[in-house]
N, C-alpha and C positions, 0 to 999 in steps of 0.2 A: 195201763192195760197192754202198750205195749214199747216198752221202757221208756217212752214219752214223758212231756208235763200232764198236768190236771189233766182228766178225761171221765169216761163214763164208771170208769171203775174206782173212780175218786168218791170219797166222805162227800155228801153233798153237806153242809155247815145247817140247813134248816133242815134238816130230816134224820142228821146223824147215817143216814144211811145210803149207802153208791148211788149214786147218779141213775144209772142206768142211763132207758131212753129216755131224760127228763133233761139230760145233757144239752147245752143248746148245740144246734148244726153251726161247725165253724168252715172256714173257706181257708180256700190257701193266702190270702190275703190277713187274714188273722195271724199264720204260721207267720207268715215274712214281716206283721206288726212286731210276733211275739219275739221275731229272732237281733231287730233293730232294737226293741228294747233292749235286748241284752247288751248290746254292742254300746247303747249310749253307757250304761251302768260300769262297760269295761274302759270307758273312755276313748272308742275306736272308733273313728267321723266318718271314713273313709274305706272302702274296699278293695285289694289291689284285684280283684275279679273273683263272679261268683259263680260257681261250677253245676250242673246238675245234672241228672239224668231222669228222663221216665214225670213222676211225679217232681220231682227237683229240677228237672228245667221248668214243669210250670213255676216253681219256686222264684228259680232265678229269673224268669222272665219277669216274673212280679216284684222282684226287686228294681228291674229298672225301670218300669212302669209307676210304681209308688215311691221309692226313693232313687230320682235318674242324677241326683247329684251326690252319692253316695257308692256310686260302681265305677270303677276303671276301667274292666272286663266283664264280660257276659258271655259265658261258654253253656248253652243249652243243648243238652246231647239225648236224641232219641226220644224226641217231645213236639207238641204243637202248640200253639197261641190260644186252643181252649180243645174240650172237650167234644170231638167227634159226636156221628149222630151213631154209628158204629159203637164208640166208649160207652155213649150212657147207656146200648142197650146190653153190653157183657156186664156193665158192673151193676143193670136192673135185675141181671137173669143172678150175679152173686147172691148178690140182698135179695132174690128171693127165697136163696138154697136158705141162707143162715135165717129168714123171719119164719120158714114152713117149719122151720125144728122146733117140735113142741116144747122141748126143754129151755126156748129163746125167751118162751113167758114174756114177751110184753117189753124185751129188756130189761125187764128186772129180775135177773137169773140168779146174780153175785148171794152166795151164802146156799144154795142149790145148784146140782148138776147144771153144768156148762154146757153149751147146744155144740156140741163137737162133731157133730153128726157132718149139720149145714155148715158150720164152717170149713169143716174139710172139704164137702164137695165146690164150696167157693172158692179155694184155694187151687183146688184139683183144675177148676175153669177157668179159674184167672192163669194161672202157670199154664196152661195148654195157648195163650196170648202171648205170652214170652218169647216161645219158641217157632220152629218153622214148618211147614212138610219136608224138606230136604234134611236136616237137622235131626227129626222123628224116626224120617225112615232109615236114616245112616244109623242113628243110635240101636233102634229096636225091630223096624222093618216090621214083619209077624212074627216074629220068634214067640215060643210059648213058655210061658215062666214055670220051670221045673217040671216040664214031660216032653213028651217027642210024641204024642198024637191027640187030636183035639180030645175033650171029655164030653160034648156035649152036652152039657147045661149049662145050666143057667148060670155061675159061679164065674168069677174071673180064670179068664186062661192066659192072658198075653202076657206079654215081660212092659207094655208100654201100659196095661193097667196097673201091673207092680208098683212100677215107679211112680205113677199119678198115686197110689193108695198112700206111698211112702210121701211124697209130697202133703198132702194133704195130713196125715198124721202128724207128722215131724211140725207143722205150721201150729197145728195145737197148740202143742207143750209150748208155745213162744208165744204166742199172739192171744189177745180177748177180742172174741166176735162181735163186741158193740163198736169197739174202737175201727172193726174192718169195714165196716158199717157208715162210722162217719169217715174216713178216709175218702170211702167211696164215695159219699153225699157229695164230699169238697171238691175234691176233684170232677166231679159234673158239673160244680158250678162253676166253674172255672171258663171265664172266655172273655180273653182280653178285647179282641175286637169289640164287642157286644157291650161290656161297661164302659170302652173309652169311644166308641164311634169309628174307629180304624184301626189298621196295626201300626198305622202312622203316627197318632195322635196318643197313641197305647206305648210305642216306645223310642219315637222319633227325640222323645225330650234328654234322654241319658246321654250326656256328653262321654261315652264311650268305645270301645273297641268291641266286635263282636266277632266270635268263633262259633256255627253252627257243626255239628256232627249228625248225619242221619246214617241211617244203613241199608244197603238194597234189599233185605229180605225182612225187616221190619215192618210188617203189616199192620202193626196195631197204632203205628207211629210211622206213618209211612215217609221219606224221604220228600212229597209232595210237599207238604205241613211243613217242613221246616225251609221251603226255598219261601211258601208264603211267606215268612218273617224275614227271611233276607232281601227279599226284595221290597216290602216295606221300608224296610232299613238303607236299600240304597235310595229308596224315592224320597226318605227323610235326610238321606246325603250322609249318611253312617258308614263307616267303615268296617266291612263286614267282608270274611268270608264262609262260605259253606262248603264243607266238604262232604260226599256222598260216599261213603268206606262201603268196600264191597266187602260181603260175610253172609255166611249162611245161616247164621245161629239167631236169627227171628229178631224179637225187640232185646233180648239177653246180652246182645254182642256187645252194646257199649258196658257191660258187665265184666265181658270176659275177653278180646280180643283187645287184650293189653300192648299188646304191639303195636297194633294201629291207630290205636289212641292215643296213647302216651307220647310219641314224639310231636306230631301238630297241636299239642296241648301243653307241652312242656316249651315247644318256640313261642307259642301263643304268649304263655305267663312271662316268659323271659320279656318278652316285646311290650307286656304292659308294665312290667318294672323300668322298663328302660325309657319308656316315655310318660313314666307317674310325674 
C-alpha cells in the first residue's frame, strides 16, 4: 500500500481477500525485527551506523536498543525516544479525518472507491507538522491564489490552501490510507523509556558512537527530545554529541538543509569507519 512489505492491501491467505483492518497493528519494533532479518539472510553481522530521521530515528534508536551489538553508529535526526503527548494527539486528529470518510468502510475499501477524501485532509494535517510559521509566512504570507481581491465565500481563496490541496492530492496517487493508519498506530506506540524503564537502560547497552541532529524551529520534534537522549547517553558514559542546527524550515530541515547536514554527518561516518 505503500511500496512496503506485507500490509493491509496484501491477499490475506485465509480469506483470499486484503487484509484491510484485519491487519494486525505492527510497532516500530517489528520494522527494526523485519529489517535484521534481512541483514542475517545478506550475511551482514554488523552496521557501520544507522541513519534516521522523523519516523527513522525512532527506527534507529530501536536498533540500538534491541540490537546494541549490531551498531557502530547511531545518527538520529529530528526525532525523540517515543511518542509525544502532542504526536498521539495530531496523528488521533489524522485517523480521525481518514475513519470519518465513509468510503473508509470499516477498512475494507480495497476493490471499491478509496476514501481519498480523509486521507487527503490527513495528509494536509500532517504536512502543516513539518513545517513552521516563519517558513509559511515567507513562502505564502496571505497571498490569494489566482485573484487580487477577496470573493467572499465560502470556497478556497489563499495560495497557502492551494498548496495544502496540492499536498494532499499528490499523497493520494502514492499512499493507501490503511497503511497511513498503521504508521500512525506504530509510531504512538513507540516509547523507549516506557518499555525499557529509562533511556539509560533503553540504550546505554550499544557499544557505540552517537551523533544527535535536532533543529531550532522543529516543533513537532522539538530540539528538547533529542538532548533527553544525549544526556541519557552521557550518564550511560556514551560517546555522543548533539548538535542543535539552526533553520527555519520546521520538522522538514533535516529534509532539506543539505548543507548543514551533510558535513557533521559525513565526519561522523568517516570517524566510525576509522574506529570499526
Amino acid at each position: 500500500g505503500c511500496k512496503g512489505s506485507t500490509g493491509p492491501s496484501s491477499v490475506n491467505p485465509a480469506t483470499n481477500r486484503p487484509y484491510g483492518s484485519d491487519f494486525p497493528v505492527i510497532t516500530i519494533g517489528d520494522m527494526v525485527a523485519a529489517q535484521a532479518r534481512l541483514l542475517d539472510r545478506l550475511e551482514i553481522d554488523r552496521l557501520l551506523a544507522v541513519v534516521g530521521g522523523s519516523m527513522g530515528g525512532f527506527q534507529a534508536l530501536e536498533w540500538a536498543a534491541r540490537f546494541p551489538q549490531r551498531v557502530r553508529g547511531v545518527v538520529p535526526l529530528a526525532t525523540s525516544a517515543r511518542s509525544t503527548a502532542q504526536m498521539l494527539a495530531w496523528n488521533a486528529i489524522m485517523r480521525r479525518a481518514i475513519m470519518s470518510d465513509p468510503r473508509w468502510r470499516g477498512g475494507h475499501y480495497y476493490g471499491h472507491e478509496a476514501p481519498t477524501d480523509g486521507l487527503a485532509v490527513a495528509r494536509m494535517i500532517g504536512h502543516i507538522t513539518y513545517l513552521s510559521e516563519p517558513s509559511l509566512e515567507r513562502k505564502f504570507g496571505r497571498s490569494l491564489q489566482g485573484s487580487q481581491r477577496p470573493a467572499f465565500t465560502l470556497g478556497p481563496e489563499y495560495a497557502v490552501e492551494s498548496y495544502l490541496d496540492y499536498q494532499g492530492e499528490s499523497f493520494n496517487a502514492r499512499f493507501d490510507a490503511n497503511s497511513y493508519l498503521y504508521i500512525l498506530k506504530a509510531m504512538d506506540y513507540f516509547d523507549l523509556p516506557g518499555t525499557h524503564g529509562s533511556l539509560e537502560a533503553a540504550l546505554g547497552r550499544a557499544d557505540a558512537r552517537w551523533l544527535l541532529l535536532s533543529f531550532t524551529s522543529d516543533w513537532l520534534y522539538p530540539s528538547a527530545e533529542a538532548e533527553l537522549i544525549a544526556a541519557a547517553l552521557r550518564r550511560a558514559q556514551r560517546p555522543v554529541e548533539h548538535l542543535v542546527i539552526d533553520s527555519d524550515l520546521g520538522h522538514d530541515a533535516f529534509l532539506i538543509e543539505e548543507d548543514k547536514v551533510g558535513p557533521p554527518l559525513a565526519a561522523f561516518l568517516a570517524a566510525c569507519a576509522i574506529h570499526a
